[in-house]
Residue frames relative to the residue before (quaternion, step in Angstrom):
aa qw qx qy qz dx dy dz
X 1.0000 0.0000 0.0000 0.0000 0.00 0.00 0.00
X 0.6541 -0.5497 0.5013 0.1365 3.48 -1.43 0.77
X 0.3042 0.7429 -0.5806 0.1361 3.99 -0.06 0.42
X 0.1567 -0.6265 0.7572 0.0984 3.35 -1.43 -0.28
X 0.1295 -0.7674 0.6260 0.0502 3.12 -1.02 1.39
X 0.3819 -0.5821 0.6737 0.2480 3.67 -1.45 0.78
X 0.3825 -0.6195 0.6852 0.0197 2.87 -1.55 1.79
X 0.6916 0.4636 -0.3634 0.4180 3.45 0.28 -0.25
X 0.6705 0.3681 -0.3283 0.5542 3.73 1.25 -0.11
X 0.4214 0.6431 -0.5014 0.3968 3.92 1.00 0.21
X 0.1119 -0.7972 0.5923 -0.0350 3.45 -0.89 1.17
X 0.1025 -0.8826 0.4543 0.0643 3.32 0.33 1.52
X 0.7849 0.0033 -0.1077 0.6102 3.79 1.10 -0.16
X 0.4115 -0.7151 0.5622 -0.0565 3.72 -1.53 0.81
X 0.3786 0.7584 -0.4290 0.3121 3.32 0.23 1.12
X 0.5233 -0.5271 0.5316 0.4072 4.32 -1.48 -0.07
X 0.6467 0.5994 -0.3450 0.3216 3.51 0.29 -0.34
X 0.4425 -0.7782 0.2124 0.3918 3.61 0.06 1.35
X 0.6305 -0.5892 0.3705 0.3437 3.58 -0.38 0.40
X 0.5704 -0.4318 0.5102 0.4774 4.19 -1.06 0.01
X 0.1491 -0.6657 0.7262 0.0855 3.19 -1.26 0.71
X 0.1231 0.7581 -0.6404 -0.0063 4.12 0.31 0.97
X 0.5485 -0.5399 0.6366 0.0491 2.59 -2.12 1.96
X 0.8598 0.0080 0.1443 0.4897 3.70 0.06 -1.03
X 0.0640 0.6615 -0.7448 0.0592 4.14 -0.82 0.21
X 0.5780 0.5809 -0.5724 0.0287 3.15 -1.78 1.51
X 0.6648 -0.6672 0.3086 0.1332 2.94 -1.63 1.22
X 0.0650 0.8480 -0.5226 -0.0606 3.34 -0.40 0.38
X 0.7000 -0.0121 -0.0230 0.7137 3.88 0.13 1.03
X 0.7291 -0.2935 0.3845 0.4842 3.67 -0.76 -1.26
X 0.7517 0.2541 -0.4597 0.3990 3.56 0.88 1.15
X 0.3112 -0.8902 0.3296 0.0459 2.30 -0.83 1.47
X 0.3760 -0.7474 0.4614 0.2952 4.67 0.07 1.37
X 0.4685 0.7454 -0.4618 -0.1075 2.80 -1.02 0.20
X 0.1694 -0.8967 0.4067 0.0421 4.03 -0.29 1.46
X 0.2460 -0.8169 0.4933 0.1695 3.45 -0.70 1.00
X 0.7124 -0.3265 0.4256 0.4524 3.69 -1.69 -0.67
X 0.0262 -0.8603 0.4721 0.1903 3.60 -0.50 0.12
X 0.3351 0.7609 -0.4704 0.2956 3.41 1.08 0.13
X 0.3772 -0.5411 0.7470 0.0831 3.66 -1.15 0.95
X 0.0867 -0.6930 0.6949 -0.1710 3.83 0.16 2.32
X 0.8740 0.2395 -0.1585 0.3921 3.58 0.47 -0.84
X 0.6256 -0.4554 0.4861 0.4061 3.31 -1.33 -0.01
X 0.7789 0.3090 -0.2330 0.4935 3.48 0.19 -0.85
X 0.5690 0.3899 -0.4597 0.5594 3.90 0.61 0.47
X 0.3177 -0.6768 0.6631 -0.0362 2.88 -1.69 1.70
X 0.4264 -0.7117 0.4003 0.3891 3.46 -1.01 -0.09
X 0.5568 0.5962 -0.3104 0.4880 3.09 1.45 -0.53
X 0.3219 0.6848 -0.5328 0.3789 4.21 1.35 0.23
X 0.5788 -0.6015 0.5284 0.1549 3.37 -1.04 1.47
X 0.1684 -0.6423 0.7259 0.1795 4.06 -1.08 -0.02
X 0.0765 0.6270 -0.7733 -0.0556 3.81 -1.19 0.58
X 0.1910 -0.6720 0.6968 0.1626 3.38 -1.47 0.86
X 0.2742 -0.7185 0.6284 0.1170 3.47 -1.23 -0.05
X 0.0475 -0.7383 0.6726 -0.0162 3.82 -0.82 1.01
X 0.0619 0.7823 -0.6082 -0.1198 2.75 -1.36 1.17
X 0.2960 -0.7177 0.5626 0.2844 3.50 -1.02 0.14
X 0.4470 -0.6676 0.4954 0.3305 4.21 -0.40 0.54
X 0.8927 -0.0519 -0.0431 0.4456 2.51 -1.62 1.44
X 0.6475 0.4541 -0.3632 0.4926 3.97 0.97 0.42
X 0.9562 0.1054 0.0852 0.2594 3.32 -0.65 -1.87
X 0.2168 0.8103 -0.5295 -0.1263 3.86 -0.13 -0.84
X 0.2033 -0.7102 0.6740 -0.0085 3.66 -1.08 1.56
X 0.0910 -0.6326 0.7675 0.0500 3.90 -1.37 0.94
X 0.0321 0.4784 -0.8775 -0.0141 2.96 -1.73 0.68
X 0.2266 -0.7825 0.5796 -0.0203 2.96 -1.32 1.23
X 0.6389 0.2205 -0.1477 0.7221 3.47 1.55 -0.45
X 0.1094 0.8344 -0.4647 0.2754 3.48 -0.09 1.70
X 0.5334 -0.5656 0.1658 0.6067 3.17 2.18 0.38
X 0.6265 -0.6127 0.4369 0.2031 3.45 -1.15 0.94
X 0.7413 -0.2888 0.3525 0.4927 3.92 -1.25 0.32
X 0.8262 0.4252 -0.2296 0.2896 3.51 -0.07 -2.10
X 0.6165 0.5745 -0.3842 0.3771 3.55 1.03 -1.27
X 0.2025 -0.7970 0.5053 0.2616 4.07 0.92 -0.75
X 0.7886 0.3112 -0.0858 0.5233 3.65 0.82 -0.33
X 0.4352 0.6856 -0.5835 0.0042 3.69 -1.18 0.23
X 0.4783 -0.6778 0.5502 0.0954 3.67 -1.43 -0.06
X 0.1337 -0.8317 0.5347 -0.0678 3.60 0.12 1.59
X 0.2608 -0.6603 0.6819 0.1761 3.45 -1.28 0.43
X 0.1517 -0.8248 0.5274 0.1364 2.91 -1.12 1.32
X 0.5614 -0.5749 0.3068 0.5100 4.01 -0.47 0.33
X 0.3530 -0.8385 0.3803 0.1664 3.09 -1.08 0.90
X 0.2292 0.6384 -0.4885 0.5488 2.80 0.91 1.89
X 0.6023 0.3800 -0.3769 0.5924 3.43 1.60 -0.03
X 0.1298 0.7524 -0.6383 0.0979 3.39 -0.49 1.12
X 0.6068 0.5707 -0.4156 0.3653 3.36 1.16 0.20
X 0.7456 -0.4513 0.3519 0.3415 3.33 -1.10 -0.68
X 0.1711 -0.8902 0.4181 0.0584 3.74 0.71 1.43
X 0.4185 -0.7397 0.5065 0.1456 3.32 -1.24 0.91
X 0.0260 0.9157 -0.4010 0.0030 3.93 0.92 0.62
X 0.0406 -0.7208 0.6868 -0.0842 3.58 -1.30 1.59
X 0.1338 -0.7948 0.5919 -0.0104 3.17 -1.63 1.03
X 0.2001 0.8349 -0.5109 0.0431 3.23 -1.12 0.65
X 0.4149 -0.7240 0.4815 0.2680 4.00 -0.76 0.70
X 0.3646 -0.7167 0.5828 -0.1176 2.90 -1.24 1.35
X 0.0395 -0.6892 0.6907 0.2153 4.31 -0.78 0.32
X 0.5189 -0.6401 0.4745 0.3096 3.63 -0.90 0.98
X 0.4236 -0.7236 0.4342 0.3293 3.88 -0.60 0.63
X 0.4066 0.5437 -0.6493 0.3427 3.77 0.95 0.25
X 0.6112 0.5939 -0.2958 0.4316 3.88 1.11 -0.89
X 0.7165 -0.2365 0.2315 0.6141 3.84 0.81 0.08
X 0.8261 -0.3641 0.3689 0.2209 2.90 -2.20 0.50
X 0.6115 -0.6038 0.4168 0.2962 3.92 -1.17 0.83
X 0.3845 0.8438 -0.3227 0.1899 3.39 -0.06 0.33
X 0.6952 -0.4906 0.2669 0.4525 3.81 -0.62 0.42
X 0.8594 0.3659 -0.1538 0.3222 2.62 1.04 -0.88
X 0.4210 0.5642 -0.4542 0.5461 3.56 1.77 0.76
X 0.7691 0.2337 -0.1458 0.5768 3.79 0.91 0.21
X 0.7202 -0.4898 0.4775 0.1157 2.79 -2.00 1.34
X 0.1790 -0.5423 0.7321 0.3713 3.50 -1.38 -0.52
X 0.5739 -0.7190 0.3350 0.2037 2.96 -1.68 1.02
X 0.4348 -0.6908 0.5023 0.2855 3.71 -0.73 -0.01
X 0.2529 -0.7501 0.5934 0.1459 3.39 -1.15 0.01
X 0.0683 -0.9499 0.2981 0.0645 2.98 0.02 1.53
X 0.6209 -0.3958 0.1869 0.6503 3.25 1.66 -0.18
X 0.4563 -0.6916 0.5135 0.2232 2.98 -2.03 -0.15
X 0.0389 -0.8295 0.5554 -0.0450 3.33 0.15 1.36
């Protein structure tokens, strides 16, 4: 069967921790910009909270970076492999590394959908 899935309803992670707030995302060849809010809105958001982004390519590829720069830094710039030459589907969310405490909803965000770039 024939479907089409909405990328913008894909919930790659599930957590209390306030979510990315992205200002701007773009690609240029195979790197790929992209800067967020940094403000510390909640109690339970640290500055030191990891970013992971997430590339996909349909129905093909799927790249993690999991240490993609932290809450405070607001900004950073990933190489994607350069086997992505297509058009990437791209989600973020912040993470507290577990050396910092137990797994748990509440050491992570829910993810965002940040576009297709």
């Amino acid at each position: 069967p024939l479907f089409e899935i909405d990328f913008s309803k894909v919930r790659l992670a599930r957590g209390l921790k306030d979510c990315p707030r992205i200002i701007s995302c773009q690609r240029q060849d195979n790197e790929l910009s992209l800067t967020w809010e940094n403000s510390l809105s909640s109690p339970q958001n640290r500055y030191n909270d990891t970013l992971a982004l997430v590339a996909y390519v349909a129905g093909k590829k799927v790249f993690t970076v999991f240490h993609a720069g932290n809450r405070k830094t607001g900004s950073t710039t990933i190489t994607l492999p350069a086997q992505f030459n297509e058009p990437v589907s791209v989600w973020a969310f912040f993470w507290k590394d577990h050396k910092y405490g137990t797994p748990s909803r509440a050491n992570v965000s829910d993810s965002v959908w940040v576009g297709t770039f």
